[in-house]
N, C-alpha and C positions, 0 to 999 in steps of 0.2 A: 700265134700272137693275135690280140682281139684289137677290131680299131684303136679302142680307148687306150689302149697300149703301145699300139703304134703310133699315137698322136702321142702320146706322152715320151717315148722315144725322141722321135722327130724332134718335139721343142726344146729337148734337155742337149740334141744335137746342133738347133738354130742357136742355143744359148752357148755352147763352146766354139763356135766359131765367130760369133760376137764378142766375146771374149777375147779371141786371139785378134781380132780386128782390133780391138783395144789396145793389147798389148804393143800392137803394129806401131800405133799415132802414138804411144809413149815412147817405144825408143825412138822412133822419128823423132819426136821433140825433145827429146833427152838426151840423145848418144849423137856419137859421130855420124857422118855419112857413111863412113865406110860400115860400119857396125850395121849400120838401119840397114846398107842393102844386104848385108848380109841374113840379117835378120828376116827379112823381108820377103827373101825367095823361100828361104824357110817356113816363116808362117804360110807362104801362099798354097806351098807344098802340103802342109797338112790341112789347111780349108779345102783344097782340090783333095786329097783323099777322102774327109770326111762328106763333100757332096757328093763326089762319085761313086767310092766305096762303100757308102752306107748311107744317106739321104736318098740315094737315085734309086735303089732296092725296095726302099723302104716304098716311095714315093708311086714305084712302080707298081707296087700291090694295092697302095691305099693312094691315087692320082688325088684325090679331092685332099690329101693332107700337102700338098706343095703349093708353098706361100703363093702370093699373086708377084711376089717382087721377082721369083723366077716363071711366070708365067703359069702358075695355078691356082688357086681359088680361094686358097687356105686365108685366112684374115691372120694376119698374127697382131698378139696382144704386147705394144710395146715395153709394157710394164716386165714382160721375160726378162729383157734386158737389166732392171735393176738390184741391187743396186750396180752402178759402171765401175768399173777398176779404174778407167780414166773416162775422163772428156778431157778432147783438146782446148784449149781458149781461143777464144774467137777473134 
């Protein structure tokens, strides 16, 4: 795999777990309590698979692609994120 590929990886992976973060605060705001916790241990399970299983690999070959928000250098461009599936209201 060549950097540019690895970064491209990487951000198509920061974007699915932004995503599920998403999905988190709509059932939160939408569904039961009991539903969200359960929802919730669930998405957290697969954001902890996708860092560890596959960002931490990734991260560990190519250090300079892991963002600054876990402690490396990477800048990321907020615009990944759009368009949102949700925002919460403020």
């Amino acid at each position: 795999m060549t950097e540019q590929e690895a970064e491209e990886l990487s951000v198509v992976l920061l974007k699915v777990v932004g995503l599920l973060d998403q999905t988190a605060a709509f059932v939160r705001d939408k569904d039961s309590t009991e539903n969200w916790e359960k929802y919730r241990r669930a998405v957290g399970k697969a954001m902890g698979e996708i860092y560890l299983e596959m960002e931490e690999p990734l991260w560990e070959r190519f250090p300079h692609l892991k963002p600054k928000q876990l402690g490396g250098s990477y800048e990321i461009d907020p615009q990944i994120y759009e368009p949102n599936f949700y925002v919460p209201e403020q």
